[in-house]
C-alpha positions as MATLAB code, in Angstrom:
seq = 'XXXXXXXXXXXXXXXXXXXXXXXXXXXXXXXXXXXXXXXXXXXXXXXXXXXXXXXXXXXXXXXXXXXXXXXXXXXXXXXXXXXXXXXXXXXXXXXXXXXXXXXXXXXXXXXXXXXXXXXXXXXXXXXXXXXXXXXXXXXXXXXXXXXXXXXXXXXXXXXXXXXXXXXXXXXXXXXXXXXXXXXXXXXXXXXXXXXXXXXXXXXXXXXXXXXXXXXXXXXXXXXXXXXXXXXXXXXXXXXXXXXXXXXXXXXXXXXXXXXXXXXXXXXXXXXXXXXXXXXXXXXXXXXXXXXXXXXXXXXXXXXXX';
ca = [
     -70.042   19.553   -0.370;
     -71.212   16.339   -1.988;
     -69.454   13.112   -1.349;
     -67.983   12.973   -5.046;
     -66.496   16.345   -4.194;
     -62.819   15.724   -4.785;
     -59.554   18.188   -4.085;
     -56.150   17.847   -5.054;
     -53.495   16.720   -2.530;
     -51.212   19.585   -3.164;
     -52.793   23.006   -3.952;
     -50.043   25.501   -3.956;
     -48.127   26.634   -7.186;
     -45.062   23.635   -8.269;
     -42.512   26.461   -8.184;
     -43.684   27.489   -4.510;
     -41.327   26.123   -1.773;
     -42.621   23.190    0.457;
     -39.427   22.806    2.481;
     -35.938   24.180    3.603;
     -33.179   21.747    4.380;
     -29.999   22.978    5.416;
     -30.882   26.042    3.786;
     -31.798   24.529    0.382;
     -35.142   25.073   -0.750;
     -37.274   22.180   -1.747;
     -39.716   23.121   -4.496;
     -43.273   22.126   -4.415;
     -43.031   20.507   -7.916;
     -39.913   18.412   -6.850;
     -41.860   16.662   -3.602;
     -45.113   15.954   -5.585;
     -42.579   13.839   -7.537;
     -41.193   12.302   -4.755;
     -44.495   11.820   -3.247;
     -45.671   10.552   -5.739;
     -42.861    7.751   -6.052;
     -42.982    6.846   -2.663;
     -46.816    6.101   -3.079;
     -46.291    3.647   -5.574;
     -43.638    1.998   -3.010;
     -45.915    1.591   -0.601;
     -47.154   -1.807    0.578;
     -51.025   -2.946   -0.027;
     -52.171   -1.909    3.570;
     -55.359   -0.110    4.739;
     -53.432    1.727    7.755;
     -49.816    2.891    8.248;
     -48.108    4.483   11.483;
     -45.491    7.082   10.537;
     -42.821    6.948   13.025;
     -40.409    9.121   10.958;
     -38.763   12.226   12.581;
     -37.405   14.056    9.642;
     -40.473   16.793    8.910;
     -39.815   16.575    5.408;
     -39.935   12.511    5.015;
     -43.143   12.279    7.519;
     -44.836   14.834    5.350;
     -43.525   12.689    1.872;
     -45.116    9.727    3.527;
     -48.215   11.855    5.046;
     -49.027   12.928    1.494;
     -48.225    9.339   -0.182;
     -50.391    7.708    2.102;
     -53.222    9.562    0.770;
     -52.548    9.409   -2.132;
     -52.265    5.614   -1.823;
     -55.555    5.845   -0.215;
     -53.859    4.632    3.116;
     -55.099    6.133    6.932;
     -51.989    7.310    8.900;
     -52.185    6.823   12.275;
     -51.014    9.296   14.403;
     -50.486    8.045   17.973;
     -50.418   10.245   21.345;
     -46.745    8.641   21.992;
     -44.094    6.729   20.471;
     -43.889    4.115   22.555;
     -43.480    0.486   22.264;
     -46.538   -0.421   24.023;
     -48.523    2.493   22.538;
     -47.850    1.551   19.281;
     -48.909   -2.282   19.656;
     -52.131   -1.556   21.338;
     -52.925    0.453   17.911;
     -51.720   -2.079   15.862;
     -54.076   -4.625   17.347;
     -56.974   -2.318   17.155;
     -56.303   -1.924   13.391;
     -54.874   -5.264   12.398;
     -52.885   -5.355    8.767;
     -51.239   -1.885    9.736;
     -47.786   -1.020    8.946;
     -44.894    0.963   10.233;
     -42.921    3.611    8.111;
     -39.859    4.043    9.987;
     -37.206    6.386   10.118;
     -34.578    6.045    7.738;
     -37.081    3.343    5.915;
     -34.993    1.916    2.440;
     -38.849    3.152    0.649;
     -37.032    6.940    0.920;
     -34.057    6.033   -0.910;
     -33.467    7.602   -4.274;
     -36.703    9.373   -4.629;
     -36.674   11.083   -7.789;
     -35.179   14.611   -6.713;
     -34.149   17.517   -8.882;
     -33.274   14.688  -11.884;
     -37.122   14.436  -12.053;
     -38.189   18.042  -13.351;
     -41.402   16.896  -14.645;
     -44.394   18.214  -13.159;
     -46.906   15.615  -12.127;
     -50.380   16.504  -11.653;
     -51.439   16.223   -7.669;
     -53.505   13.529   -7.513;
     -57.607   14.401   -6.534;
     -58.574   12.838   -3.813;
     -62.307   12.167   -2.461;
     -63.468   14.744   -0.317;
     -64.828   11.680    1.682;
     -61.604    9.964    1.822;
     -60.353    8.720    5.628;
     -57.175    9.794    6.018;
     -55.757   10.310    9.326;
     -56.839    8.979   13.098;
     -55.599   11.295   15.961;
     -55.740    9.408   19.407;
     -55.853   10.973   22.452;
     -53.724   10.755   25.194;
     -55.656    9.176   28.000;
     -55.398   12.306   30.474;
     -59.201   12.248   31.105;
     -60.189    8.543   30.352;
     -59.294    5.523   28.206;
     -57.875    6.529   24.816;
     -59.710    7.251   22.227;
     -59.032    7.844   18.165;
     -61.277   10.586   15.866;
     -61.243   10.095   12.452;
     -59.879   12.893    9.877;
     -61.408   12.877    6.143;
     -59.857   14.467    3.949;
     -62.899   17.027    3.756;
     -62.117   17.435    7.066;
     -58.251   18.809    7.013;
     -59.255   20.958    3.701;
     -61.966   22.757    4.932;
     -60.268   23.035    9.068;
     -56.302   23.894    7.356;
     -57.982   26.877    5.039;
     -60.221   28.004    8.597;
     -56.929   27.476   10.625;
     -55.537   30.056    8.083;
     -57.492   32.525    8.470;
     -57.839   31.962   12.223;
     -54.122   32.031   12.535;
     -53.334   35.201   10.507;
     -51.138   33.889    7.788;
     -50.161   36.773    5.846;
     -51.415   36.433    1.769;
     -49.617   36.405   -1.173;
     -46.426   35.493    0.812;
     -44.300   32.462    1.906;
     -44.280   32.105    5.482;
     -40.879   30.426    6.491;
     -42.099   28.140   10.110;
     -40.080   26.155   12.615;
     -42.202   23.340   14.506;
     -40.994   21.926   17.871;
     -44.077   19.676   18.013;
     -44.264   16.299   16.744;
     -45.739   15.932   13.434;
     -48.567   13.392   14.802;
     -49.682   15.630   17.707;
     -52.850   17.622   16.002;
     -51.333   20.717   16.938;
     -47.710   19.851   14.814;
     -50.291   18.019   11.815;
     -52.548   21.255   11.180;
     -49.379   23.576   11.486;
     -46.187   21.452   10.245;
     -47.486   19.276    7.817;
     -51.130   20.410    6.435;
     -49.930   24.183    5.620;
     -47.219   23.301    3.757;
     -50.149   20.898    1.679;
     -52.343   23.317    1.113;
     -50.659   26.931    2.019;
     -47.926   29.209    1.415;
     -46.372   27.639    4.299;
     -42.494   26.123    3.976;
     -41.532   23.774    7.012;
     -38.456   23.522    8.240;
     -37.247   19.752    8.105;
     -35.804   19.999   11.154;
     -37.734   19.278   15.231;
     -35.419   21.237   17.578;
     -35.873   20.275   20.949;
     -33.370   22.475   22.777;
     -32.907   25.971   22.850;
     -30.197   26.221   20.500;
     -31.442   24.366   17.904;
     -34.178   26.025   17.638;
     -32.390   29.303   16.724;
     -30.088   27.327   14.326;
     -33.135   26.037   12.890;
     -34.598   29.656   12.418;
     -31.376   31.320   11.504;
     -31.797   29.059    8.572;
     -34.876   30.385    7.553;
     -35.304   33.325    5.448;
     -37.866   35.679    6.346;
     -40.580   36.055    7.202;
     -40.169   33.206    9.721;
     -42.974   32.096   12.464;
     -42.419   29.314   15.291;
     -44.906   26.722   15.915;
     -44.450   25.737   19.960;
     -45.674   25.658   23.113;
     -45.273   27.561   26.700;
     -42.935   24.580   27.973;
     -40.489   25.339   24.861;
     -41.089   29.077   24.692;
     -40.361   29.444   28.161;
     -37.201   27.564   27.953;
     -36.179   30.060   24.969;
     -37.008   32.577   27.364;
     -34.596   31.901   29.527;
     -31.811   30.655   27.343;
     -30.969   33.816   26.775;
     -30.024   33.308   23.228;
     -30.952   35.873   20.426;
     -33.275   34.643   17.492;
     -32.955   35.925   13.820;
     -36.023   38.363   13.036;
     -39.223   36.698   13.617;
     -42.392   37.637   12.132;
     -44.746   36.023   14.193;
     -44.690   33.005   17.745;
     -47.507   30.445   17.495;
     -48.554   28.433   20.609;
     -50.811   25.757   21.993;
     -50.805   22.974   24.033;
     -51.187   24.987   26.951;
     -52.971   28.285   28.508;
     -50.408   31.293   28.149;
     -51.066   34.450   30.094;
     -50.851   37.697   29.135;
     -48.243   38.789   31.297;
     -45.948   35.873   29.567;
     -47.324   36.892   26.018;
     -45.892   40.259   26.493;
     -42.582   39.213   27.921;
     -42.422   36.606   24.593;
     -43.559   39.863   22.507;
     -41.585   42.338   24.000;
     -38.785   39.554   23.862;
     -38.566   38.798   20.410;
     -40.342   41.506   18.351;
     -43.011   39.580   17.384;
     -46.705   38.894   17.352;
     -48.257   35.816   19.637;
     -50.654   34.332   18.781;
     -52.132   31.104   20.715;
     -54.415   28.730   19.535;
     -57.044   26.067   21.459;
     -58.028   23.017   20.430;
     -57.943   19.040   20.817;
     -57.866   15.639   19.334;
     -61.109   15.554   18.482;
     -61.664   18.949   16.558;
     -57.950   20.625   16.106;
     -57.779   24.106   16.360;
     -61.350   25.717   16.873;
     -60.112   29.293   18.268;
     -57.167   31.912   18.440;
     -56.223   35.162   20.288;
     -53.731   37.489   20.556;
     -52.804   37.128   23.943;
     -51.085   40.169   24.913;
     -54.188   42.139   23.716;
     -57.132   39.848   23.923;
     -58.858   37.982   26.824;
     -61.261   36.899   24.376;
     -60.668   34.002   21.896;
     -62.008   34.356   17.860;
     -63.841   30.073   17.369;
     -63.308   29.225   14.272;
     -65.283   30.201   11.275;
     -65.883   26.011    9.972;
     -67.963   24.762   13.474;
     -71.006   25.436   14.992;
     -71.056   25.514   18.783;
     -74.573   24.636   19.682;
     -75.789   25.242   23.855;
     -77.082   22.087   25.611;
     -77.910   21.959   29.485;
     -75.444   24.513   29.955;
     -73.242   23.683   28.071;
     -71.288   23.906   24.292;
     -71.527   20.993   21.926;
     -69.362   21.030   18.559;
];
């Protein structure tokens, strides 16, 4: 792909759903207006941190920011001191906060007009994950928007979503964690994926946030969560397929989550600095598929990306 390569910011169909809140679907063509309003709110800035919590208002600003030809920044934490350190790193940043005034009266459903998704440059810097300082000083890895095409339509196929079909997903991980970006907020972009709006945290919220769902629903979590679901004892609507990360799964517990709830598991590795770059089915496989978009070269022992 050449640098004047562009790609639109939304590729899915505008009558294709985006989004479920309380139960009501949110049409593609009715956030790319919204999106698209909330861009032109946004302040002159090179860099924005998206502290919102609602899914569906940190993916509007996600998406405007591009469009506005703004880097999010996605921090490990959400910390005070976290989120200064950034700030002075990339001075002239700005915070979208929860409940910001820029979300009020978007256009809705009174806007039925279909504007075109705007094409952005394939070479356009979008997002900067940072890690989380577990092995060394912090560090950020830049995302272009060539980048989170090309690794969200690999992530597809290296996740199994099934064709042709709207996959309904629940996300208990935070929209700037890499993991919650490539599965909460980049499939619903560019895939049949709808997002809940909702982050459960606890048990029961997470089946309230299913049960609202129609089916075929997935969940997007991690052993800590899965294993408190486990033993909640609480009984989830039909569920299609159980996507983890974060954190090595064994086989034994893959089972027990399969044989559990009916469905598929599937777990995915990755990091900060790539995103997802291989999948198994753990139950079944010991072995994990890498990712069809990198190239794993051998160096003095050892794999370079």
């Amino acid at each position: 792909m050449s640098d004047t390569e562009t790609h639109p910011v939304i590729d899915r169909p505008a009558d294709g759903t985006i989004t479920v809140i309380g139960g009501e679907r949110i049409s593609v063509r009715r956030f790319l207006a919204e999106a698209t309003c909330l861009a032109s709110r946004l302040p002159e800035r090179r860099y924005v941190v998206n502290m919102v919590v609602d899914r569906y208002h940190y993916l509007l600003g996600f998406c405007a920011a591009i469009m506005r030809g703004q880097c999010t920044l996605m921090p490990f934490n959400r910390r005070d001191a976290t989120i200064e350190t950034i700030e002075q790193k990339f001075p002239g940043s700005y915070r979208l906060q929860p409940c910001d005034r820029l979300f009020e009266d978007l256009p809705g459903d009174a806007n039925r007009e279909s504007a075109r998704p705007a094409e952005i440059p394939m070479d356009q810097l979008c997002a900067m994950a940072f890690t989380s300082g577990s092995t060394g000083t912090p560090t950020h890895h830049r995302k272009f928007w060539r980048t989170l095409v090309v690794g969200t339509a690999s992530n597809a196929r290296l996740l199994g979503l099934p064709r042709g079909k709207t996959i309904n997903v629940v996300a208990t991980i935070p929209s700037q964690h890499m993991w919650g970006m490539e599965t909460s907020i980049l499939f619903p972009m560019l895939e049949q994926v709808a997002i809940s709006a909702q982050s459960p945290f606890y048990a029961a919220d997470i089946v309230n946030a299913l049960t609202e769902l129609p089916e075929p629903r997935a969940l997007v979590s991690s052993p800590v969560h899965l294993d408190v679901l486990m033993r909640s004892g609480l009984e989830l609507p039909p569920l299609d397929r159980v996507y983890s990360a974060t954190a090595p799964m064994s086989r034994d517990g893959a089972q027990q989550l399969e044989d559990r709830f009916s469905s598929r598991v599937i777990e995915a590795f990755g990091c900060s600095e790539t995103g997802i770059i291989a999948s198994r089915e753990t139950a079944r496989e010991a072995l994990w598929r890498v990712s069809d978009s990198l190239n794993l070269e051998a160096q003095n022992d050892e794999f370079i990306v």
